[in-house]
C-alpha positions in Angstrom: 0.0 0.0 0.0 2.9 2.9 0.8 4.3 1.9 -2.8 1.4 3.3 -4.5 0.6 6.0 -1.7 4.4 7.4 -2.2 3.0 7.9 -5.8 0.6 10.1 -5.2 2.0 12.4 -3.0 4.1 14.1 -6.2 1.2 13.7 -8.6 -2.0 15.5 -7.0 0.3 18.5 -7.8 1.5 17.8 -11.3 -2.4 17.3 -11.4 -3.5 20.3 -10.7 -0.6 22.1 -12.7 -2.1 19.9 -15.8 -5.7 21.0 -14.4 -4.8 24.9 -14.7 -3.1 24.6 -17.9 -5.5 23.1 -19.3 -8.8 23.2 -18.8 -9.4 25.6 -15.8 -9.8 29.3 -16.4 -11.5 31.0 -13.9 -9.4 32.0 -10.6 -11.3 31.0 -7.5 -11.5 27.9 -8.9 -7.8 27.6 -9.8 -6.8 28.7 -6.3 -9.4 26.3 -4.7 -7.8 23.3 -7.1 -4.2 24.1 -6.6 -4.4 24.5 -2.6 -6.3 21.7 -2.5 -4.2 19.3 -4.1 -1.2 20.4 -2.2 -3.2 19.9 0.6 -4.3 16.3 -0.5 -0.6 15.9 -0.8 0.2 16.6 2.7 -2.4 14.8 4.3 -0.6 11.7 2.0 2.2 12.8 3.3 1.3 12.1 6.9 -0.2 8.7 6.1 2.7 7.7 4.9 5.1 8.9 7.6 3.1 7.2 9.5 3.1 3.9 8.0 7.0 4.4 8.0 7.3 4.7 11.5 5.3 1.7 12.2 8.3 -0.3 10.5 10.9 -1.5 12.3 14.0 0.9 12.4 16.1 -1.1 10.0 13.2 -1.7 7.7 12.0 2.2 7.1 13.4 2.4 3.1 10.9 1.9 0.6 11.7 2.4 -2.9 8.7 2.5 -5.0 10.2 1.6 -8.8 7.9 2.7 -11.9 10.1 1.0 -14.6 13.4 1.6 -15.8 14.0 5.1 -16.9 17.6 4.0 -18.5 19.0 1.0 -19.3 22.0 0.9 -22.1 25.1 -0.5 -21.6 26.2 -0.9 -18.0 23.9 1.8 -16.9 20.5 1.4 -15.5 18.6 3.8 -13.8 15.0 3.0 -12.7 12.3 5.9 -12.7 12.0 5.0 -8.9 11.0 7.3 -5.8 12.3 6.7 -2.3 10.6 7.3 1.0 12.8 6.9 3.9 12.8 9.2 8.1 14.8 12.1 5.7 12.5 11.8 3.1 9.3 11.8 5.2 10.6 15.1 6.8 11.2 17.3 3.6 7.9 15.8 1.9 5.9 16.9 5.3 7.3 20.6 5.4 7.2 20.9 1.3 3.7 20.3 1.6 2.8 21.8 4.5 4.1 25.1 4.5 3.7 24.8 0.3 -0.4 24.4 1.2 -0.5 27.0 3.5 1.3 29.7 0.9 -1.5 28.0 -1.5 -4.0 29.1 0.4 -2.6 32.9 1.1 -1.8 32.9 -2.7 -5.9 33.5 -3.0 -6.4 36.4 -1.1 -2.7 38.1 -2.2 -3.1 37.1 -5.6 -6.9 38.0 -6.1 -7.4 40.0 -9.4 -4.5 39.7 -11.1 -4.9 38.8 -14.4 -2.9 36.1 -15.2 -3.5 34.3 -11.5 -4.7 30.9 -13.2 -0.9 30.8 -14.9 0.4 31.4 -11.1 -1.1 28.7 -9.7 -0.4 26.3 -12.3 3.4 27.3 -11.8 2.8 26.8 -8.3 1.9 23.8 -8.4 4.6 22.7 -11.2 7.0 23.8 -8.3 5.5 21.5 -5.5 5.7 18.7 -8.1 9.2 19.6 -8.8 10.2 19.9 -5.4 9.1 16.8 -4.5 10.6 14.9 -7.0 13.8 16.4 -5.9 13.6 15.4 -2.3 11.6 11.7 -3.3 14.0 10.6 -6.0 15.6 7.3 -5.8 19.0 8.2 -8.2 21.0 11.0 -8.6 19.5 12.0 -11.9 16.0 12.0 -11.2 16.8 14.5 -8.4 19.0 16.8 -11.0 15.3 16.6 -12.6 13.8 17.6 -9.8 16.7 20.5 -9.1 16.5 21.7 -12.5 12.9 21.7 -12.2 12.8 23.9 -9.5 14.9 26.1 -11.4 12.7 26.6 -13.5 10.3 27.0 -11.9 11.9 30.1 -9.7 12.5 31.5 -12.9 9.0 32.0 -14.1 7.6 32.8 -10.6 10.5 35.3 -9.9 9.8 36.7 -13.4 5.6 36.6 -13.3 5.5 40.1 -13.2 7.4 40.3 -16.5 6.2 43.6 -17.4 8.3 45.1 -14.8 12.4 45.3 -15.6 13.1 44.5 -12.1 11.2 41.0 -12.3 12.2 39.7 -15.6 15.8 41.1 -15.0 15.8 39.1 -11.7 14.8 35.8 -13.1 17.6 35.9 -15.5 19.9 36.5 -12.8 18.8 33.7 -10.9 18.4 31.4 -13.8 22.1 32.0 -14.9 23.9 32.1 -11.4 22.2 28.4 -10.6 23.4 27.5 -14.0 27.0 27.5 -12.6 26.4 25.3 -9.3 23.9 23.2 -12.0 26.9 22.3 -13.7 29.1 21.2 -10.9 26.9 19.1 -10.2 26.5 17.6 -13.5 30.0 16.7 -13.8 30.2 15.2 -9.9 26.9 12.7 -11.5 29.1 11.9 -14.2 32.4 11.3 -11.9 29.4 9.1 -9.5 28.9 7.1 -12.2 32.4 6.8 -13.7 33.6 5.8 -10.1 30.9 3.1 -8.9 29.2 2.2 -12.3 25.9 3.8 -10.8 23.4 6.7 -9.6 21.1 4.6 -7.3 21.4 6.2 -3.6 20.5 2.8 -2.7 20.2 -1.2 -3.5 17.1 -1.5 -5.5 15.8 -4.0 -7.4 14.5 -3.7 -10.8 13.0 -6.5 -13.1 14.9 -9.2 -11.2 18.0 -7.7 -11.6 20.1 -5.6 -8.3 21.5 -2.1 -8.9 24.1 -1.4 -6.1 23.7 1.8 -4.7 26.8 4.6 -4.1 26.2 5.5 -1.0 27.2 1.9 0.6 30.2 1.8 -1.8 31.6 4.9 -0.4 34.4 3.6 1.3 35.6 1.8 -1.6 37.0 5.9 -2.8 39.3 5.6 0.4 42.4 6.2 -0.9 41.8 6.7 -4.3 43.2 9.4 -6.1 43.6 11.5 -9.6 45.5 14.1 -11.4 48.9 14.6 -11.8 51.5 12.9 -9.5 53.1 16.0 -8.2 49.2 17.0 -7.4 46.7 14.5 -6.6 43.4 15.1 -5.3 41.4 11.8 -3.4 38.4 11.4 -5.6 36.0 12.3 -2.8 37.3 15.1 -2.0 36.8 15.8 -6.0 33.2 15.1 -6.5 32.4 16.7 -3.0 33.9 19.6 -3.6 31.8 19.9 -7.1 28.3 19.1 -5.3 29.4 21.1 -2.6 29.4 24.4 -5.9 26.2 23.0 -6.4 24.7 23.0 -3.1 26.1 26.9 -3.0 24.3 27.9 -6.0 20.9 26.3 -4.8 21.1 27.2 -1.4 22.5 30.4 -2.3 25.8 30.5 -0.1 29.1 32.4 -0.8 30.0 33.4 -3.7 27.0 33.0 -5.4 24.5 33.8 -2.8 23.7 37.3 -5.1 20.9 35.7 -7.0 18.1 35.3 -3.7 18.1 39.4 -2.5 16.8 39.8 -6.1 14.7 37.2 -6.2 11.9 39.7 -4.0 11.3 41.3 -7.3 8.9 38.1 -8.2 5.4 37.5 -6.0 5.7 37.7 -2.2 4.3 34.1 -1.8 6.3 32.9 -4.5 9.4 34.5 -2.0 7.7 32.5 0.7 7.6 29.2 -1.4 11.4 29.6 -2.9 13.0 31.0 0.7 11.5 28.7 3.2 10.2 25.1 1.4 11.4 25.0 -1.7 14.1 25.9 -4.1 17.1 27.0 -1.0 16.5 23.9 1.1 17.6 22.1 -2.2 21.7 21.8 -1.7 21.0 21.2 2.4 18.9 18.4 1.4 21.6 17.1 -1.4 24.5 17.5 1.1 22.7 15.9 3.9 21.5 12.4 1.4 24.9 12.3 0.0 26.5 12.6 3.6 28.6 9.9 3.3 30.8 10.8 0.4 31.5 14.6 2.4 32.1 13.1 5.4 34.6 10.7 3.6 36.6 13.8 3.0 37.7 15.7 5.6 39.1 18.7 3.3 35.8 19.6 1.9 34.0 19.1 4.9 35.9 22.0 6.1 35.5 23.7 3.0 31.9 23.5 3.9 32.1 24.7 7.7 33.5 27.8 6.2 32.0 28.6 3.5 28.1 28.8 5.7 29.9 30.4 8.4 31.1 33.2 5.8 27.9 33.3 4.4 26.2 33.6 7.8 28.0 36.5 8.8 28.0 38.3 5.3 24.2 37.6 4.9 23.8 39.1 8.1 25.7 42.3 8.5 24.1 43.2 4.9 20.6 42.8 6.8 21.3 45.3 9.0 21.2 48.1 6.3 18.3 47.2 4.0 15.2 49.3 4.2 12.8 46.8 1.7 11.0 44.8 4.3 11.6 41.4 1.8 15.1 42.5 0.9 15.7 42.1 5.2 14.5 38.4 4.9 16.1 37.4 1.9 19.1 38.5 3.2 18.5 37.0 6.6 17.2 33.4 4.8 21.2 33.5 3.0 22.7 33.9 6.3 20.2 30.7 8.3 21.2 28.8 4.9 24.7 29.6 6.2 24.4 27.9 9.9 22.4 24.9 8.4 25.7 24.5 5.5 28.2 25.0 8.7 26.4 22.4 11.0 26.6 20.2 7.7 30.3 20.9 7.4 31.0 20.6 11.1 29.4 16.9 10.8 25.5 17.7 12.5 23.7 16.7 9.2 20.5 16.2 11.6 21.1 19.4 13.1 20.6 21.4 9.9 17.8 19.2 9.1 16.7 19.9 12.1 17.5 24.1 11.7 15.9 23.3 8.0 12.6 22.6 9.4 12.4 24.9 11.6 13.4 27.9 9.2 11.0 26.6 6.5 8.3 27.2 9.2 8.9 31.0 10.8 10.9 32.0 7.3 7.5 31.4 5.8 5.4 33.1 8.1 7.9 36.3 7.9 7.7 36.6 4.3 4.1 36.0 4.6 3.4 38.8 7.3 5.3 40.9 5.1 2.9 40.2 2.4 0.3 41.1 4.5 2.0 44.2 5.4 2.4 44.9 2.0 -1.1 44.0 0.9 -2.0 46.2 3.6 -0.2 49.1 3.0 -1.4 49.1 -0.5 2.2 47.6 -2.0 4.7 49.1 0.2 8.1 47.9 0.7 10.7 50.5 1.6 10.0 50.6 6.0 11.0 54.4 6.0 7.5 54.6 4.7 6.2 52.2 7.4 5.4 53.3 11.2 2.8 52.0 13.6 1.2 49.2 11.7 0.8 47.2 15.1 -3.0 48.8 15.9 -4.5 49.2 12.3 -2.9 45.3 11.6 -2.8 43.4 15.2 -2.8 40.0 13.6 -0.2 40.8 11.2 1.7 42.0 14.1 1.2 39.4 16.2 2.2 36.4 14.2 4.8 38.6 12.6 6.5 38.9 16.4 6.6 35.5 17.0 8.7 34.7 13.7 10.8 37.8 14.3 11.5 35.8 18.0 11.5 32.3 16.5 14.4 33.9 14.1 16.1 35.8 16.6 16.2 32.7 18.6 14.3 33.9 22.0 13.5 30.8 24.1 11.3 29.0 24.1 10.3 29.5 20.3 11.7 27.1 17.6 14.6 28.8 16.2 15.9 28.7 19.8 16.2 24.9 20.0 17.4 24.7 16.1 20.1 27.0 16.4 21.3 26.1 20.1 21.4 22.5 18.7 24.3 23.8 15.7 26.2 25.7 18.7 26.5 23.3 21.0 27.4 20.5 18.2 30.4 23.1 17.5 31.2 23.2 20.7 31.6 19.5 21.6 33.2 19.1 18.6 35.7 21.6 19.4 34.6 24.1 16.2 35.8 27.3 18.7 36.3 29.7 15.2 33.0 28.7 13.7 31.4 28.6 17.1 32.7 32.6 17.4 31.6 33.3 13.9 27.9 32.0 14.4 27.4 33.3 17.3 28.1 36.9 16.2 25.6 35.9 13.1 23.1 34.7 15.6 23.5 38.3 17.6 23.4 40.3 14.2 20.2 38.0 13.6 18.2 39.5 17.0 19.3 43.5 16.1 17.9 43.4 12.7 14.8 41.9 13.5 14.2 44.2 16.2 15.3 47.1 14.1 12.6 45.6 11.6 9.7 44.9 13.8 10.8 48.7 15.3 10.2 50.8 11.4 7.0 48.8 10.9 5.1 48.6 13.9 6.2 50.9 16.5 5.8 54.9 16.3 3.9 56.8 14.2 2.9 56.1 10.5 5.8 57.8 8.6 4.0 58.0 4.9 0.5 59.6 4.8 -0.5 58.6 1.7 -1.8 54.9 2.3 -4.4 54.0 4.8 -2.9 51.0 6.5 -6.0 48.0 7.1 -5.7 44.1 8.3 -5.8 41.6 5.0 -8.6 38.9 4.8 -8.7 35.9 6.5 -7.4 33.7 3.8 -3.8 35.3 4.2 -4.5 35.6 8.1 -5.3 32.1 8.6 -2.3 30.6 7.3 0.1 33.5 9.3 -2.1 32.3 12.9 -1.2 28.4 11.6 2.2 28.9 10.9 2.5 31.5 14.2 1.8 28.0 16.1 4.2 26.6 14.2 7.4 28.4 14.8 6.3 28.6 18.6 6.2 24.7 19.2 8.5 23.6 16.2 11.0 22.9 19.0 9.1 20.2 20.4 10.1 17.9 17.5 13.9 17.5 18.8 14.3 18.9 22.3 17.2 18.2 24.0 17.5 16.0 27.3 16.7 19.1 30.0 17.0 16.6 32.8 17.5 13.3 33.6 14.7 10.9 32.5 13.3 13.9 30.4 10.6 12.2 27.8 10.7 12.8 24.3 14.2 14.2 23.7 15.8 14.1 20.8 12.7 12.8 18.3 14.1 14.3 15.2 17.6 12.9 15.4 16.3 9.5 16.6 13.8 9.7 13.8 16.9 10.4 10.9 19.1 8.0 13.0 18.9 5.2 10.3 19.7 7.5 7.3 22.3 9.8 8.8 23.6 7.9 11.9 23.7 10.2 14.3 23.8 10.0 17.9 21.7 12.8 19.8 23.9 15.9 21.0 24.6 17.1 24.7 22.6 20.4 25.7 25.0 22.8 26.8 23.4 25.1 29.7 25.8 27.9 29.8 25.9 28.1 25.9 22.0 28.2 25.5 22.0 31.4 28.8 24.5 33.6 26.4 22.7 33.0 23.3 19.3 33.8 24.8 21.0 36.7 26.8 22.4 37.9 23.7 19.3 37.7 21.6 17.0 39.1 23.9 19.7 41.9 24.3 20.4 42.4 20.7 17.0 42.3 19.9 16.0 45.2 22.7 18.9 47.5 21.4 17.6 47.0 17.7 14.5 47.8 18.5 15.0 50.7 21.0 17.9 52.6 18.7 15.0 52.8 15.9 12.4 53.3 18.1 13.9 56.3 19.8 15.2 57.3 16.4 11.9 57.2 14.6 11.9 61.2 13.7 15.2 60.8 11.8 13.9 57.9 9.6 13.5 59.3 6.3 13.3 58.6 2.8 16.4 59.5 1.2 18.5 60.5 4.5 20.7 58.3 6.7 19.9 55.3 8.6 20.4 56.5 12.6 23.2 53.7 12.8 24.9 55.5 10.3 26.3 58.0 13.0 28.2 55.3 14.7 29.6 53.5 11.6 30.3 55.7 9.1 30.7 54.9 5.4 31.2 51.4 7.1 27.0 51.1 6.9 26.9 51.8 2.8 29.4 48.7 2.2 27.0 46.9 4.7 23.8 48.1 2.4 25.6 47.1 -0.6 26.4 43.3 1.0 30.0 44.1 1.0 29.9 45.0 -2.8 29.9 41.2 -3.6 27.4 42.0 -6.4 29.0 44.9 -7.7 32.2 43.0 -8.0 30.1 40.4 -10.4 28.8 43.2 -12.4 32.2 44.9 -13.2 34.4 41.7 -13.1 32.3 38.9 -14.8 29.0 41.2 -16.4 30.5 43.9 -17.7 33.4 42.3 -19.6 30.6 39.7 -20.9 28.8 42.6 -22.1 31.3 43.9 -23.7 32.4 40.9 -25.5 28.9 40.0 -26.5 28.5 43.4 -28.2 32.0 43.6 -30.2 30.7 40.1 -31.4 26.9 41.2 -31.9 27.8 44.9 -33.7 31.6 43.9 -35.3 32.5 40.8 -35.4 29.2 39.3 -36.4 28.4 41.9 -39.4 31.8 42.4 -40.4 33.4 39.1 -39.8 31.1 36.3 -40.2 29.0 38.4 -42.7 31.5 39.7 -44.3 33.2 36.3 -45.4 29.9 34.8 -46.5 29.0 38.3 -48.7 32.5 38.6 -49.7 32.4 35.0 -51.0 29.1 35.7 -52.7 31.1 38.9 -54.6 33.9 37.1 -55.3 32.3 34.5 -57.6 29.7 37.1 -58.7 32.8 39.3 -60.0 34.5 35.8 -61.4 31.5 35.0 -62.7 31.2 38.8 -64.4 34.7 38.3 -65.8 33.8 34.8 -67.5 30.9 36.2 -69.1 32.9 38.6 -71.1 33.6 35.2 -73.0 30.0 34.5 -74.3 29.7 37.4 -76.7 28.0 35.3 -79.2 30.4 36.2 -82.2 31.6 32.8 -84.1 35.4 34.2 -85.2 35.3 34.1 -81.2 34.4 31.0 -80.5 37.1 29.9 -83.2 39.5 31.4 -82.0 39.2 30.1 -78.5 38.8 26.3 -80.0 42.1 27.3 -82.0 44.2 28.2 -78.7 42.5 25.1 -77.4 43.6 22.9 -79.5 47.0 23.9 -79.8 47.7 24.0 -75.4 46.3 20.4 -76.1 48.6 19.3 -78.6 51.5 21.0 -77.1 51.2 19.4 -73.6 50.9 15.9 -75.6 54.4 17.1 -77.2 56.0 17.5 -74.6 55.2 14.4 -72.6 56.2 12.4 -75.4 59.3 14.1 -75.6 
């Protein structure tokens, strides 16, 4: 019975995407479809992680195989999807949270004109999500990541009308095309190295296909490239899917593709930032955990790389004034701690961080739809002011995520993050444990800077008359609100002795990624809520008492104690203007020398100078046929006698 339920769960989405291409055209009832099929999925979803846990530990893999997708040669690769603790988990918060957005998508997407084509795309990115996280073999989840892909790229770009949008959705579409093809290449290195894609055994039509994950020790010791510089192979094909990972889940250096990304639909920012599209390389690194932590040089590759990311992501949140550019940035730097915790070995501490994240990231980029929705489409917070009386339920749920993010105990992103520090800390991680923690810190000041400019004081812009949004997009922030303040319970740590239901998460992914449960550090967990309640009170209270000088156009109040120091913060350490003039602009420029000179003059020029060449031959020829016989003799003549002469002289 799960074989054919784990079938399902994918396809009530692709469903409803054919359903709204298709045949439906009227919006309430493409809303009503799409959310409910997403929906439909979840509730599958549930059933089956249900079923799962019913198995015995050792038993809780099933690999539902539709036929075999390829088979030439030595490869096969069967059209197969796998439902396993780690699958269970990203199914269960894709279509969860992905529902919920569904179902706010009616009232924030209500009369747009093309709102039948959104939903269909929404759906197509459930669908393509799920594959990615349910597939069996590497290449059906590089469908599934290529899918989503695409999918960002037409929700980013909905809006196409507008520069901004369309310009954005190239930008991400390009940038993941470089991590895209890392990861290409580490497939085809997989597949050169152990003769298959298959995560796991499987079999198909009688026959076995041995799995790479169980062969991973078998690349101990192994080695390629020159003799005077050999790299171990998986260190080679974990560094490539480790490019990949940082182009999905947008970590350094190509993290410059998300901030943008806000141009597209605010729940299609909900969708990509919190279920979707950036949980995509976490998910990757943490099924293909055995071949990273069989090399310890990219592992630490990887601890670096998220704690870089955290701490750039976050010092460039401090200085944004677009309420989604804040979160975007601040969704880059949590992708940052669940990448470290992955590189410091606690693969079921980002999962667990993952889930988490995907629940109060959601509801964050949600209230600031609502805010947004309410304050008839207003993003820059120098506009904002006060919004806590005429929106109380935006401003309610919205506090809780802003907590939940900051990590203010007892809300989930407490628990997640306290989980990564304390891992670095018994695993003896000091530098990354310093540079998290100042992340963590940054984290609490700019939400309570945000939650300061749009709720507190007085309304700053006249021109809009603020008001609460309906209940469709209300319901789902009060659902998710719940969320991110019991999330936590899923994997508490052991508080006491004897302390019941510790630890559920990590005992739950246990038999995919083998970990044993870490220790709660007391003293660790009273600075980090010290801190975050602290940093969170100073954020809010500098902007608060500041309100008067918050203008558009003049200087953020922080600016008086940093100096230029803040504008190198707003422009995220210039990262993306260093793109633009090192990699764009000479692109550009090469692009038009071979558009408006080399193209016209080059390429055109030989084929039309070829063209007049012959025509001018052909003009001279002509000259020949004048139509005179004495001519025409006379050319036979001095035919004749070249002929006879050449005969003369070879038979002299």
């Amino acid at each position: 019975m799960l074989n054919w339920l784990i079938w399902l769960i994918p396809l009530l989405p692709l469903l409803g995407f054919l359903l709204n291409v298709f045949v439906i055209r009227q919006e309430r009832q493409a809303g009503l479809v799409a959310s409910a099929l997403v929906g439909g999925s979840f509730l599958l979803a549930v059933v089956a992680t249900v079923m799962l846990g019913g198995m015995p530990e050792e038993e809780r893999r099933v690999q539902a195989i539709a036929w075999e997708w390829i088979g030439t040669g030595t490869m096969s690769i069967p059209f197969g999807l796998l439902f396993d603790p780690l699958t269970s988990v990203m199914v269960l918060l894709v279509t969860g949270v992905g529902g919920l957005i569904h179902v706010y998508s009616l009232g924030y997407m209500h009369g747009d004109p093309r709102v039948v084509r959104y939903f269909a795309y929404l759906n197509l990115f459930v669908t393509m999500m799920l594959m990615l996280v349910m597939a069996n073999n590497m290449l059906l989840l590089f469908l599934g990541w290529e899918g989503v892909g695409l999918c960002s790229f037409l929700l980013i770009g909905f809006w196409f009308e507008r520069k901004v949008a369309a310009a954005a959705a190239v930008k991400a579409f390009v940038v993941n095309r470089i991590g895209d093809a890392a990861f290409l290449l580490a497939m085809l290195a997989i597949f050169s190295h152990f003769g298959t894609l298959t995560f796991y055994d499987v079999e198909v039509n009688g026959q076995i296909i041995p799995g790479f994950l169980e062969q991973v020790p078998n690349l101990l010791g192994q080695t390629f490239g020159p003799e005077w510089q050999t790299i171990a192979v998986a260190t080679g094909i974990s560094f490539l899917l480790l490019i990949g990972a940082t182009g999905k889940s947008a970590q350094f250096p190509l993290f410059v593709w998300l901030p943008d990304a806000m141009a597209g639909p605010t729940p299609v920012s909900a969708l990509i930032h919190a279920a979707t599209m950036v949980t995509a390389g976490v998910y990757m690194m943490a099924r293909t955990e055995p071949i990273f932590v069989a090399s310890p040089a990219t592992q630490s590759w990887v601890a670096w790389i998220g704690v870089l990311t955290a701490l750039i992501a976050g010092t460039a949140a401090l200085a944004q004034w677009d309420i989604k550019r804040v979160l975007a940035y601040s969704t880059v730097s949590q992708l940052g701690f669940m990448v470290a915790a992955c590189g410091m070995g606690a693969y079921a501490a980002a999962i667990f961080h993952l889930l988490t994240h995907g629940i109060f990231k959601a509801l964050l980029f949600l209230g600031s739809g609502s805010v947004i929705h309410g304050t008839h489409d207003t993003q820059d917070m120098r506009k904002m002011g006060g919004l806590r009386t005429a929106m109380p339920t935006t401003y309610w749920t919205y506090l809780v995520g802003a907590g939940a993010l900051a990590g203010i105990v007892p809300l989930a992103g407490f628990w997640s993050k306290d989980e990564i520090l304390a891992h670095a800390v018994s695993a003896g991680y000091w530098p990354q444990l310093i540079g998290l923690f100042i992340a963590s810190l940054l984290t609490a000041f700019y939400m309570g800077r945000q939650v300061s400019l749009i709720f507190f004081g007085t309304q700053r812009d006249p021109h809009y008359h603020a008001h609460e949004s309906g209940r469709a997009m209300t319901v789902p922030l009060v659902i998710l609100a719940v969320g991110a303040a019991i999330a936590g319970l899923m994997n508490l740590p052991t508080l006491f002795s004897g302390m019941p239901a510790a630890h559920l998460l990590t005992d739950w992914l246990k038999p995919v990624l083998h970990e044993e449960a870490g220790k709660f550090n007391p003293l660790l967990a009273l600075f980090a809520t010290i801190g975050a309640v602290g940093m969170g009170y100073l954020g809010w209270s500098v902007y608060t008492r500041n309100a008067a000088k918050v203008k558009v156009g003049g200087q953020d109040p922080a600016y008086y104690y940093t100096g230029d120091i803040w504008d190198t913060l707003e422009a995220a350490w210039y990262v993306d203007t260093l793109y633009q003039r090192a990699v764009v602009g000479p692109f550009r420029t090469i692009g038009n020398f071979l558009a408006q000179v080399f193209d016209p003059q080059g390429i055109d020029g030989l084929v039309v100078g070829t063209g007049r060449f012959f025509g001018w031959v052909a003009t001279g020829v002509r000259q020949l046929q004048s139509g005179y016989v004495r001519m025409y003799a006379l050319v036979f003549t001095i035919g004749v006698v070249l002929v006879l002469s050449f005969m003369l002289m070879i038979a002299w």
